[in-house]
C-alpha positions in Angstrom: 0.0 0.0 0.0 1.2 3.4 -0.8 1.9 5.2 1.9 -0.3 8.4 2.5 1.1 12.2 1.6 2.1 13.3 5.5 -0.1 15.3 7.6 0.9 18.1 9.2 -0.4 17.4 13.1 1.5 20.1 15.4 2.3 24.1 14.3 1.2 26.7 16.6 -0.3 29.5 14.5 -1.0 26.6 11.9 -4.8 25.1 10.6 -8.0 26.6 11.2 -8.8 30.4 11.0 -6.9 32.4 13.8 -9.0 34.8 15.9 -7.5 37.5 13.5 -9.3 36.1 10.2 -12.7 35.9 12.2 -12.6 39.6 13.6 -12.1 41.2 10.8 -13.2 39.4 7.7 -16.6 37.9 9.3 -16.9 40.5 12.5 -16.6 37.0 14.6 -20.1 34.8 12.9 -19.3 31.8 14.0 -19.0 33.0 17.8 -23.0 34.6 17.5 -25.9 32.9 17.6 -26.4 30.9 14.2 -29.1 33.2 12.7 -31.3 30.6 10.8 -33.4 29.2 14.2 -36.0 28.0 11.7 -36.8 24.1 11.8 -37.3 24.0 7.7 -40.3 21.2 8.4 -40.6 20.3 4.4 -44.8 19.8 4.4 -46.4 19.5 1.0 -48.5 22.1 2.0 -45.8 24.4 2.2 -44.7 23.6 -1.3 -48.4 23.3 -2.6 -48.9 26.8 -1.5 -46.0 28.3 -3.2 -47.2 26.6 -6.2 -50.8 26.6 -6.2 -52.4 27.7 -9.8 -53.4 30.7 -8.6 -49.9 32.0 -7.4 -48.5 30.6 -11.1 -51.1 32.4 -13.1 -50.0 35.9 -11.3 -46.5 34.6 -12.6 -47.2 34.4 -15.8 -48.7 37.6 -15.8 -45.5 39.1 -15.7 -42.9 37.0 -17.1 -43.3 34.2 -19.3 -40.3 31.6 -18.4 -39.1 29.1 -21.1 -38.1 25.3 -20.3 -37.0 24.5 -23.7 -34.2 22.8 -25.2 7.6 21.5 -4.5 9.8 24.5 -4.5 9.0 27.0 -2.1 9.9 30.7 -3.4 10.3 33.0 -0.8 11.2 37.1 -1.5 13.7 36.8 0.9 14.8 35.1 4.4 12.2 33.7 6.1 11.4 35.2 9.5 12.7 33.0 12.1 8.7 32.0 13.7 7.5 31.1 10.0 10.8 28.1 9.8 9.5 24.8 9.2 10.8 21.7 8.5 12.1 20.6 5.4 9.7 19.2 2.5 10.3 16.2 1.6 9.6 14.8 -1.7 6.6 13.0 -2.8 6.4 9.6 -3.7 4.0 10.4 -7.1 5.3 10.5 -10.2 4.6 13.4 -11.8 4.1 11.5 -15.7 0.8 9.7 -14.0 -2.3 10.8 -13.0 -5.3 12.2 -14.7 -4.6 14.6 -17.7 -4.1 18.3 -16.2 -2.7 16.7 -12.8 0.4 15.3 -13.8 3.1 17.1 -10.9 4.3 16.1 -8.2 1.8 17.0 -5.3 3.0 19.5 -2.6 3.6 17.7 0.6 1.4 19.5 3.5 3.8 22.1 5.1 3.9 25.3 6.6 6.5 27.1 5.0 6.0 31.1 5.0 6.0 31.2 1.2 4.0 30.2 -2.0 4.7 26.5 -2.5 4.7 25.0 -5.3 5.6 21.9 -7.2 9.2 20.9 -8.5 9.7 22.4 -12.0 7.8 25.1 -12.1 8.2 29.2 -11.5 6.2 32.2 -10.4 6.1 35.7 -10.3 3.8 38.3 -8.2 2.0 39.6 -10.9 0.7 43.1 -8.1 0.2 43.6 -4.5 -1.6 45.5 -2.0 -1.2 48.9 -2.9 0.4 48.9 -6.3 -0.3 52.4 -8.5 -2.4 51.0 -11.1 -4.2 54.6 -12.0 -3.0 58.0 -13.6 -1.5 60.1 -10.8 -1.7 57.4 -7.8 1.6 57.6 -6.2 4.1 54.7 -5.5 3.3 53.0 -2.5 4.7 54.0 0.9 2.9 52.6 4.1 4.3 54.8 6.0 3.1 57.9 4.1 -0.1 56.2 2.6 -3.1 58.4 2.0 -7.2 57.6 1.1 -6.5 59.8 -2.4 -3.1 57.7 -2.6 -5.4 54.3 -2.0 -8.2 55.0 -4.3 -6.0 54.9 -7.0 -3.9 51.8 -5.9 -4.2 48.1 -6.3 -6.9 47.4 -2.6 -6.8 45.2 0.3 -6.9 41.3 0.2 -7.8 40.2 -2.9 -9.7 37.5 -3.5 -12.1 36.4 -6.8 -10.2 37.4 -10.0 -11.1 37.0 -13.3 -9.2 37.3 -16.9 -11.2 38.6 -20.1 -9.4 39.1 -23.4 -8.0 42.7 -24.6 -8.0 41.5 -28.1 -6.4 44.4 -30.1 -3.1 44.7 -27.2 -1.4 41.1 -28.2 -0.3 39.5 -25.1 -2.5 41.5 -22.8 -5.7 40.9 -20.8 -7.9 42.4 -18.5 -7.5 41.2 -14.8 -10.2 42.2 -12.5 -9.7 41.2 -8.5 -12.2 41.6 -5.7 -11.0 43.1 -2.4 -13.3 41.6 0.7 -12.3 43.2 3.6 -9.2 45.3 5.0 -7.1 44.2 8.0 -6.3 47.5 10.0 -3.9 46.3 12.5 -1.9 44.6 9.5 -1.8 48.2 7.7 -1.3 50.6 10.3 1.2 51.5 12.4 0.0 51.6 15.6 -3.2 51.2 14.9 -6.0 51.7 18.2 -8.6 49.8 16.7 -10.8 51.9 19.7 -10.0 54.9 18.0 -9.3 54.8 14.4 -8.7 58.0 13.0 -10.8 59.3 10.1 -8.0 58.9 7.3 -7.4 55.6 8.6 -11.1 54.7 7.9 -10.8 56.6 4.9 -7.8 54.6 3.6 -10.2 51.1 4.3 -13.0 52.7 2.6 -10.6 53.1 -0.7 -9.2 49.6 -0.1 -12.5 48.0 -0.4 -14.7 47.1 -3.6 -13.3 46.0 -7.2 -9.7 46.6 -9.6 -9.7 46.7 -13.0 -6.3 46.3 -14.2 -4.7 45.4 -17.8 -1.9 42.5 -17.5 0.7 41.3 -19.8 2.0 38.1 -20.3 5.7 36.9 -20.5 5.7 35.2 -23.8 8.8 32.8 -23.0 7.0 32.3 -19.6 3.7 32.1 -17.6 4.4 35.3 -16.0 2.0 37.8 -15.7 3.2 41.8 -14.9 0.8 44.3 -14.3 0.4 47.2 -17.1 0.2 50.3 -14.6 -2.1 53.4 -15.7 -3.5 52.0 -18.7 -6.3 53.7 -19.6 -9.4 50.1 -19.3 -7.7 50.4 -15.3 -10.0 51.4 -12.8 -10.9 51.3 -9.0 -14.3 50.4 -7.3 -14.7 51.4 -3.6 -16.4 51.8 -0.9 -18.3 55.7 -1.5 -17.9 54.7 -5.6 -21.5 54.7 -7.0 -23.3 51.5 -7.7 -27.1 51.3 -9.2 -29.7 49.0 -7.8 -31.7 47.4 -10.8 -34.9 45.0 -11.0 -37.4 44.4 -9.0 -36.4 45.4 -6.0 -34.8 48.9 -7.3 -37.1 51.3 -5.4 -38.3 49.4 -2.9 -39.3 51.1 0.5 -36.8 48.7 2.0 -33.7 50.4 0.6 -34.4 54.1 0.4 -32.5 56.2 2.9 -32.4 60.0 3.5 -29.5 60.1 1.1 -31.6 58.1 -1.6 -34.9 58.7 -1.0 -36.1 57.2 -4.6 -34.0 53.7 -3.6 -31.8 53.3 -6.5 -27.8 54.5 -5.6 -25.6 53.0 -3.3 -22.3 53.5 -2.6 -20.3 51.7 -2.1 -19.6 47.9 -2.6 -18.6 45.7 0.7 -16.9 42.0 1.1 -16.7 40.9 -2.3 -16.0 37.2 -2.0 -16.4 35.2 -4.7 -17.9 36.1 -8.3 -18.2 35.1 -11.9 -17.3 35.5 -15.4 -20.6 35.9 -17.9 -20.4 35.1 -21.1 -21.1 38.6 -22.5 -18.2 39.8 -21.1 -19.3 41.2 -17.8 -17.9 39.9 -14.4 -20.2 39.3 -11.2 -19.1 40.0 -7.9 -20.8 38.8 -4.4 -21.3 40.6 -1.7 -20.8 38.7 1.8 -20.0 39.4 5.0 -21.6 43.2 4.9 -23.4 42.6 8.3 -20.3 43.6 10.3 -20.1 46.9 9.0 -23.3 48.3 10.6 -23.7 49.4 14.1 -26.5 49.9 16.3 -28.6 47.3 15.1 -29.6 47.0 19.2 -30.9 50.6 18.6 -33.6 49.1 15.8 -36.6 47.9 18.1 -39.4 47.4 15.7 -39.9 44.2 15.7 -40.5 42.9 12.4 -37.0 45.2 11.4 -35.5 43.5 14.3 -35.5 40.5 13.2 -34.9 41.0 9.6 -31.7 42.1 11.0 -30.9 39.3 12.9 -31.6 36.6 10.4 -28.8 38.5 8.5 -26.1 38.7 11.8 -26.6 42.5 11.6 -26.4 42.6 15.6 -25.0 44.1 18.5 -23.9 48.2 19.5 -20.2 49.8 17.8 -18.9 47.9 14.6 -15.3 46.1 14.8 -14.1 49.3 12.6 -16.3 52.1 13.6 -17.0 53.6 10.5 -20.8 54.7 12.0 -18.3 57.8 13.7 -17.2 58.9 9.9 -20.7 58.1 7.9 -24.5 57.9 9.0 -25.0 55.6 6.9 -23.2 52.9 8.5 -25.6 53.5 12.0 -28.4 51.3 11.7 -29.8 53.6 14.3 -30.2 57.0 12.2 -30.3 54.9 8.6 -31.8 51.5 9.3 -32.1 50.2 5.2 -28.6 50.7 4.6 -27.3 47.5 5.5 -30.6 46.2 2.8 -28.5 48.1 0.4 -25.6 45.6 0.3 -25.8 41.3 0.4 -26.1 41.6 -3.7 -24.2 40.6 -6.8 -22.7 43.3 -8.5 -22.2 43.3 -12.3 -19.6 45.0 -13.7 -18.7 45.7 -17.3 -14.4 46.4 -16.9 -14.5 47.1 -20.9 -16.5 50.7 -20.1 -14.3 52.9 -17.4 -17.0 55.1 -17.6 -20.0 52.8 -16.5 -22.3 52.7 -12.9 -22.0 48.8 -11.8 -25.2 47.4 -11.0 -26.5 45.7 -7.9 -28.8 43.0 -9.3 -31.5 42.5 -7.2 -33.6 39.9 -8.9 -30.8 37.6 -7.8 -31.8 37.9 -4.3 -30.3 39.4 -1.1 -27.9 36.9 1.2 -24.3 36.5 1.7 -23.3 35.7 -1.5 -20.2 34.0 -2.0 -20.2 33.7 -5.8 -22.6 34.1 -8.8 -21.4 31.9 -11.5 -23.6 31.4 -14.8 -24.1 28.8 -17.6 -26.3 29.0 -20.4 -30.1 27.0 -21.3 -30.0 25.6 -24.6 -31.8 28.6 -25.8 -29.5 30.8 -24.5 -30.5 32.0 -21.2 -28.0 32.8 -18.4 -28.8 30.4 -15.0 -27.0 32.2 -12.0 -25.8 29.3 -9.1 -25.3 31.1 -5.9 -24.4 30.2 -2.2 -25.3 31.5 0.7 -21.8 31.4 2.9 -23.3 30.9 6.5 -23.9 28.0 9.1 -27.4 26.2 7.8 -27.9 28.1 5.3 -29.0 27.8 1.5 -28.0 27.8 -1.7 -29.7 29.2 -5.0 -29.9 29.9 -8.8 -31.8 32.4 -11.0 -33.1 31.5 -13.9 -33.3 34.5 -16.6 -36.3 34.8 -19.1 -34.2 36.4 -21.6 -31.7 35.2 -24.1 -27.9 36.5 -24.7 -27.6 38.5 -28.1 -25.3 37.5 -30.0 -22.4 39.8 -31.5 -20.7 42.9 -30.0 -23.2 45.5 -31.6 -24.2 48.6 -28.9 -27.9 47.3 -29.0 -26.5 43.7 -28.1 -24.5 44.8 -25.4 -27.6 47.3 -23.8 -30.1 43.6 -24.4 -27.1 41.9 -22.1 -27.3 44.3 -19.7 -30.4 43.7 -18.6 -30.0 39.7 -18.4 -30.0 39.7 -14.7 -32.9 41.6 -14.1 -35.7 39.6 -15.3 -36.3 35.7 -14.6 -37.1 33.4 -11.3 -35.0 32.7 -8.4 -35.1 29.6 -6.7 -34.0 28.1 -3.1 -32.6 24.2 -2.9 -34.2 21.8 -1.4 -32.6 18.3 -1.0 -33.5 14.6 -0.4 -31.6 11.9 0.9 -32.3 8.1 -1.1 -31.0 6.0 2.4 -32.9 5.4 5.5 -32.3 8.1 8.3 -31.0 5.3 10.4 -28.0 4.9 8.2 -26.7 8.8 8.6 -25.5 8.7 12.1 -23.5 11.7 11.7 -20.2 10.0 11.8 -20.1 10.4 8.1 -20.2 6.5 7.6 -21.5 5.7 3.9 -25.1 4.4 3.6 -25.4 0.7 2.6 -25.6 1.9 -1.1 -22.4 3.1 -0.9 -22.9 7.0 -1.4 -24.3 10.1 -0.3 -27.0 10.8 -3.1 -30.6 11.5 -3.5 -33.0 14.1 -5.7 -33.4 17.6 -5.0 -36.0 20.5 -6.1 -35.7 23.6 -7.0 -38.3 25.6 -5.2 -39.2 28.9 -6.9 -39.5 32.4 -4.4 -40.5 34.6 -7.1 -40.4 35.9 -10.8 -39.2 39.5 -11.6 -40.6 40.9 -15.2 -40.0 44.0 -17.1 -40.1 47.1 -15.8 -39.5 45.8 -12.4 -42.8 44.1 -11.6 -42.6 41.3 -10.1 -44.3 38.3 -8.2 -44.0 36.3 -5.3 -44.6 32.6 -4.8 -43.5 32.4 -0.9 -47.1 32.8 1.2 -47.2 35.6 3.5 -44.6 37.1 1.4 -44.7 40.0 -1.4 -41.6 40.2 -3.7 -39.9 43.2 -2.5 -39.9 41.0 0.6 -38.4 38.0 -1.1 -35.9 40.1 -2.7 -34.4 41.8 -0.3 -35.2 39.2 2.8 -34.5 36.4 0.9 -33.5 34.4 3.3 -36.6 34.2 5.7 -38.5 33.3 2.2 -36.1 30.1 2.2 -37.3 29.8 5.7 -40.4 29.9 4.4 -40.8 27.2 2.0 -38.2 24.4 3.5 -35.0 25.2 1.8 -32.1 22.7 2.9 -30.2 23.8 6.0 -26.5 23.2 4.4 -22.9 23.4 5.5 -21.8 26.8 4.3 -22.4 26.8 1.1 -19.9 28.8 -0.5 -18.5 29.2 -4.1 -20.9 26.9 -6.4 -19.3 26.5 -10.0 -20.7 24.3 -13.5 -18.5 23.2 -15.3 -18.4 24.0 -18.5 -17.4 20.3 -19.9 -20.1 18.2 -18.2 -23.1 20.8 -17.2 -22.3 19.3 -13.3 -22.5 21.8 -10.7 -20.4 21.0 -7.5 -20.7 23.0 -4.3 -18.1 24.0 -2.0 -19.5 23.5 1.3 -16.7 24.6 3.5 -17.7 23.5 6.8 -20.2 23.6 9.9 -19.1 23.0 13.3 -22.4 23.5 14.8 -24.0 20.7 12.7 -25.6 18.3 15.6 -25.4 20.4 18.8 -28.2 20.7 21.2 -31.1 22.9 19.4 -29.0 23.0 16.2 -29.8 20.7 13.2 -28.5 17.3 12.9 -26.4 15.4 10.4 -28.6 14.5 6.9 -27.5 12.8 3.8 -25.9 16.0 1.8 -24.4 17.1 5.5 -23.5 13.7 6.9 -21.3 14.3 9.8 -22.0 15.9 12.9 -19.1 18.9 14.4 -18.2 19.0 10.7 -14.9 20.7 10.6 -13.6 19.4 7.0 -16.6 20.3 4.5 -17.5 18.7 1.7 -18.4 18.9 -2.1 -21.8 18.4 -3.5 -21.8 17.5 -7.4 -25.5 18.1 -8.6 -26.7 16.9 -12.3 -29.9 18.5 -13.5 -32.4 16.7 -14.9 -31.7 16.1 -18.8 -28.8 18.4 -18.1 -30.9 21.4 -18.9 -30.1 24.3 -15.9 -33.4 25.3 -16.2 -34.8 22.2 -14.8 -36.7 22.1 -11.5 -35.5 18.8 -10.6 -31.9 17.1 -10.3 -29.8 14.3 -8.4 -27.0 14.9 -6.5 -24.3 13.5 -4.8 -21.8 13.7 -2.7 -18.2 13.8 -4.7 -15.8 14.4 -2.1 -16.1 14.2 1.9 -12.6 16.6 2.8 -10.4 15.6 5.8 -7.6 13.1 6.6 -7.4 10.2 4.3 -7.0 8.1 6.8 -10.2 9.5 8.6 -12.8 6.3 7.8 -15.3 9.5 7.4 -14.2 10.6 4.1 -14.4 10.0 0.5 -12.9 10.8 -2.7 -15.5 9.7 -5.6 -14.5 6.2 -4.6 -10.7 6.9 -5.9 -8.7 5.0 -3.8 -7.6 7.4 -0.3 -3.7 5.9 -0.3 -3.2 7.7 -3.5 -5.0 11.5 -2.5 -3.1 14.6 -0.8 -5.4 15.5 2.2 -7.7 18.2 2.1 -10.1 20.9 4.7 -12.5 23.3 4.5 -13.3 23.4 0.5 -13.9 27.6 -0.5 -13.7 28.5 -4.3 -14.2 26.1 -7.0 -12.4 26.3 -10.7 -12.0 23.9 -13.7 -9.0 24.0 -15.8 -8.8 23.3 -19.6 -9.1 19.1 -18.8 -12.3 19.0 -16.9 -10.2 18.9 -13.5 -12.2 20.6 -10.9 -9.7 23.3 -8.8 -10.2 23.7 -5.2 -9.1 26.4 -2.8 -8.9 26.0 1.2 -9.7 28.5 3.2 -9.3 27.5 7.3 -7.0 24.0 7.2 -8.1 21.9 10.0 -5.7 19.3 9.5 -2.3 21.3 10.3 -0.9 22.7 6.8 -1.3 26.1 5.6 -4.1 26.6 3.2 -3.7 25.6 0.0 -4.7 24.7 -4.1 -6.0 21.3 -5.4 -6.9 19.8 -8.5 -9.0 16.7 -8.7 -10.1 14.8 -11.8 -14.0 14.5 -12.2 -14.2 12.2 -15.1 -13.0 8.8 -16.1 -11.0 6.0 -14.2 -9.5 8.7 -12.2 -11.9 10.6 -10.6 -11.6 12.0 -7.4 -8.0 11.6 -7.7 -7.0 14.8 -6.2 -3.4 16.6 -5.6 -2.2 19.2 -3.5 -0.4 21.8 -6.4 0.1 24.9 -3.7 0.5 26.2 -0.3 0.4 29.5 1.2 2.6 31.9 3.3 1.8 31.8 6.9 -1.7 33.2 8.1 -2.9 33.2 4.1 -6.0 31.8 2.4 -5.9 30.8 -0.9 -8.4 32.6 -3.4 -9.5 33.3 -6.9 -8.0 30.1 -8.7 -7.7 30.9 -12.5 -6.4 27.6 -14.2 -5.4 28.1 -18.1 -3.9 26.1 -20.3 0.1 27.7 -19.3 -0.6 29.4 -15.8 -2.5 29.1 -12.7 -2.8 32.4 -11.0 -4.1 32.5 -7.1 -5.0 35.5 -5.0 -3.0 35.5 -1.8 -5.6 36.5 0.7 -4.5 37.7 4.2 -0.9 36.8 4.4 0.3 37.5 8.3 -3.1 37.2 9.8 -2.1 35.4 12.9 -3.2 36.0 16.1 -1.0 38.9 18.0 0.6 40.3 14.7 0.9 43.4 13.5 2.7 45.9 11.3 5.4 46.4 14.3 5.6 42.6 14.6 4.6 40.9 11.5 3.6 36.7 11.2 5.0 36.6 8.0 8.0 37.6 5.5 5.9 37.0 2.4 6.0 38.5 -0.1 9.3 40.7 0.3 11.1 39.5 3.1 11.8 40.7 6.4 11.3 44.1 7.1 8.8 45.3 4.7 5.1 45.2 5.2 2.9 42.5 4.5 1.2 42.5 1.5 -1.9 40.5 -0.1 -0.9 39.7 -3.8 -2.0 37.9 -7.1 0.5 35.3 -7.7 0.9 33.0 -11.5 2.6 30.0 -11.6 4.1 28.0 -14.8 6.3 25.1 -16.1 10.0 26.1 -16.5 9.6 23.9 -19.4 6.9 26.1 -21.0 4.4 23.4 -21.3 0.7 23.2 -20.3 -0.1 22.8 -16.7 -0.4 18.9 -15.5 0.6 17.1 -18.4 
């Protein structure tokens, strides 16, 4: 028997979020009371009542919806706490494995650097902070300024994206997310009681979207970015940003500001995202609920709760913006924090253009927003909600893409998003409850499968009018509180569901459910088929197949394809690919396929020891669910925004340093300068020496 890739058991500082990542980048959810208390009782008169003929005629009314056809690179000396032990080769040979996957897997380590497999190179294509806009200055943390920021590269990056720039040869068009902003990590003695107003200024500017032109090495995989070209551009936090469908308008997101409920600004926590295929790129907004105060303040009840059910809780925010801006005190404007929780759409070809908050697609902590086309050529949205029991979603659009690159065509895909159904998820396990015992033993079948439906909330039609199918509900409602209207009708409780991706090659969709370590505690749900283990620290990965393999479908089966954790854990599971032969894996995040088919996972929290890291694993053929560790990352990192082409994969660096008790005077990590300079997050590519494709 082969022996298995080594674990990493003992590092202090090492596997699982530190207290650091929690504070800031979720304002601590997982320490508050889990806010979906509902018991999701699935009754068929729930369902019948969302459905009755009456509620489907109203539908129609509006909207007509079709159903037809290693080496580690380090900048630089380690720091003496981030020293590890050396790496030792892999067994694997790097000329097997599935098509796409053939390198050596990276041993588990916790090295303070990018890790990555023997024979291949990499390059930081920007960091934190990088000019990337006419005028922005050079950066200088020392001497660095809100007007300096807003024209910079922003903090942590996280989903990123590459679109073709086909008249520059060599060139694309990068666009990056920036979720949150880690104050002590940026400041020099930084009170986080008493931030000062340029310091909350400088957060605001490091927050929201870049849009930056990069060019490509052509002897190489290496990308550099082009600074000050004239597609760049920066999205923050006081940018402007236009609510659209049918929630645009509503009484729920009007302020004093914006009393006709249709400009925000700002964008908050992007996570995740997506690429359309009319050239537009999505972006999700998550965690927003930690950057309102005063939600204590709010005492009307029905308001009250609405709040809650989204974490918006407690007094002072972590970063006390509410002292610089109204809007961010629930207590003078209580629908601002209804203004964020959307997916923004973004066209990074027009400088010039307002990004739109799409509303149609519902209101929750998205973590992504990825589409795929029906056969008629409508875009289906999959969505996840990233919290403990909650659910996950698609939209389905009543309109099809134009074709061609005419104005008129690219107006018509613009409004895509704004018109269709959304649905909630509601799974069904095919073994007797007897057999899931929460240990995460198979079923006597052999798998975690059964059938699922997709439960509609409500359809939005032209002009904004739309209609609801959740009882007691109207749309507005569903819209913008969409998750009590999944509440409502019995959605599945799931393990944070988090990026959700289709590939492009099979029509699958696999979830990345990242973890859930209140699954099966008193008064919280227990273990079920699609969530089969009780204290779940690992995650899993869902793979869901539509019925016919049409997106549009109401029905599908799923399964589970991957249970994460220690291979030698009897509790997980690899798509039946045989666990001597797999690198070990925890807490599943973003999702990517590469050119083969391969799906590309992310880590985000290692329980097992190791530093987060990349994976590839094969979905297809005599090798599925063979899956090998390619990357690691510095100490304190999470590993984002896989991109997998045929010559490169390119990773967003997320939170580098962000250890518990660091800071800019005593940094966790070297990476990605060395000692003595200031931590930075960063967009990393990697490539063969050799110049060949990735993996084979």
């Amino acid at each position: 028997m082969r022996k298995l890739l080594p674990i990493i058991t003992s590092h202090q500082g090492s596997g699982g979020r530190s207290a650091m990542t929690c504070r800031f980048r979720c304002g601590d959810a997982c320490f508050h009371e889990v806010p979906n208390t509902s018991d999701n009782e699935y009754v068929g008169d729930v369902i019948a009542g969302a459905l009755s003929r009456r509620s489907m005629m109203r539908a129609a009314a509006v909207v007509t919806v079709a159903t037809a056809a290693g080496s580690a690179v380090v900048a630089g000396p380690a720091a003496p706490e981030a020293a590890a032990a050396p790496v030792k080769p892999s067994s694997h040979k790097s000329k097997k494995g599935a098509r796409g996957l053939r390198f050596t897997p990276v041993v588990p380590n916790t090295t303070d650097s990018v890790t990555i497999p023997d024979g291949y190179a990499q390059n930081v294509v920007i960091r934190w902070g990088e000019p990337i806009l006419r005028g922005a200055p050079a950066f200088d943390a020392d001497k660095q300024t809100a007007k300096a920021q807003a024209g910079q590269f922003g903090y942590n990056n996280d989903f990123l994206s590459l679109l073709p720039l086909h008249r520059e040869r060599g060139r694309q068009v990068l666009v990056a997310n920036h979720e949150y902003t880690d104050e002590i990590l940026m400041f020099k003695g930084y009170d986080a009681a008493n931030p000062t107003r340029e310091q909350v200024e400088i957060a605001w500017a490091a927050h929201g979207l870049s849009v930056v032109v990069v060019e490509e090495e052509r002897k190489s995989g290496k990308l550099s970015a082009v600074s000050r070209h004239q597609l760049n551009r920066r999205l923050t936090a006081t940018s402007e940003f236009r609510l659209t469908g049918p929630a645009a308008g509503s009484e729920y997101v009007r302020t004093k500001a914006d009393p006709r409920g249709t400009k925000v600004l700002g964008t908050l926590n992007n996570c995740a995202g997506g690429t359309t295929p009319w050239g537009t790129t999505l972006h999700g907004e998550e965690n927003f609920n930690q950057y309102f105060a005063n939600a204590e303040k709010v005492t009307e009840p029905t308001a009250a709760a609405r709040l809650k059910r989204y974490g918006v809780i407690g007094a002072a925010s972590e970063r006390k913006w509410e002292r610089f801006d109204d809007r961010f005190d629930l207590a003078k404007e209580p629908n601002e924090a209804n203004r964020f929780g959307w997916v923004v759409e973004l066209d990074p070809y027009d400088p010039e253009s307002t990004p739109r908050k799409r509303t149609a697609l519902g209101r929750f902590k998205h973590e992504a927003a990825q589409p795929r086309l029906t056969h008629d050529g409508r875009p289906v949205v999959y969505m996840g909600d990233d919290e403990k029991f909650d659910y996950f979603y698609k939209f389905v659009s009543s309109k099809r893409v134009a074709k061609g690159t005419s104005r008129a065509a690219h107006e018509h895909n613009l409004t895509l998003l704004d018109e269709g159904t959304l649905y909630v998820a509601k799974l069904t396990g095919d073994s007797p409850a007897a057999e899931i015992d929460g240990t995460g033993k198979l079923p006597a079948d052999g798998e975690f499968d059964g059938s699922g439906v997709w439960i509609p909330l409500a359809t939005a039609g032209p002009k904004g009018h739309a209609v609801s199918h959740v009882d007691g509900m109207s749309a507005e409602e569903v819209y913008v509180f969409t998750r009590q209207a999944g509440d409502k009708v019995g959605a599945t409780k799931m393990d944070r569901p988090e990026d959700i991706e289709p590939s492009p090659y099979t029509g699958k969709v696999y979830v990345a459910l990242t973890n859930n370590s209140d699954r099966g505690k008193a008064g919280k749900a227990g273990a079920d088929e699609a969530n089969p283990r009780n204290l779940n620290k690992h995650g899993q990965i869902l793979e869901l197949t539509e019925r016919r393999n049409r997106p549009e479908s109401t029905t599908f089966a799923w399964s589970l394809f991957l249970v994460a954790g220690d291979p030698e854990d009897p509790a997980t599971y690899f798509a039946g690919f045989p666990k001597d032969k797999v690198s070990p894996i925890s807490c599943p995040d973003n999702v990517a396929f590469d050119p083969h088919g391969n799906l590309w996972i992310s880590t985000d929290g290692n329980q097992l020891g190791s530093h987060d890291g990349l994976f590839g694993v094969a979905t297809k053929g005599d090798r599925r669910g063979e899956l090998k560790q390619f990357l690691t990352m510095p100490k304190g990192a999470e590993t984002c925004g896989p991109l997998v082409q045929d010559r490169r994969v390119i990773v967003s660096v997320q939170h580098p340093g962000e250890v518990d008790g660091a800071s800019v005077e005593k940094p966790a990590s070297a990476w990605p300068d060395g000692p003595g300079k200031i931590v930075r997050p960063s967009v990393v590519s990697v490539w063969r020496k050799d110049g060949c494709d990735i993996g084979v």
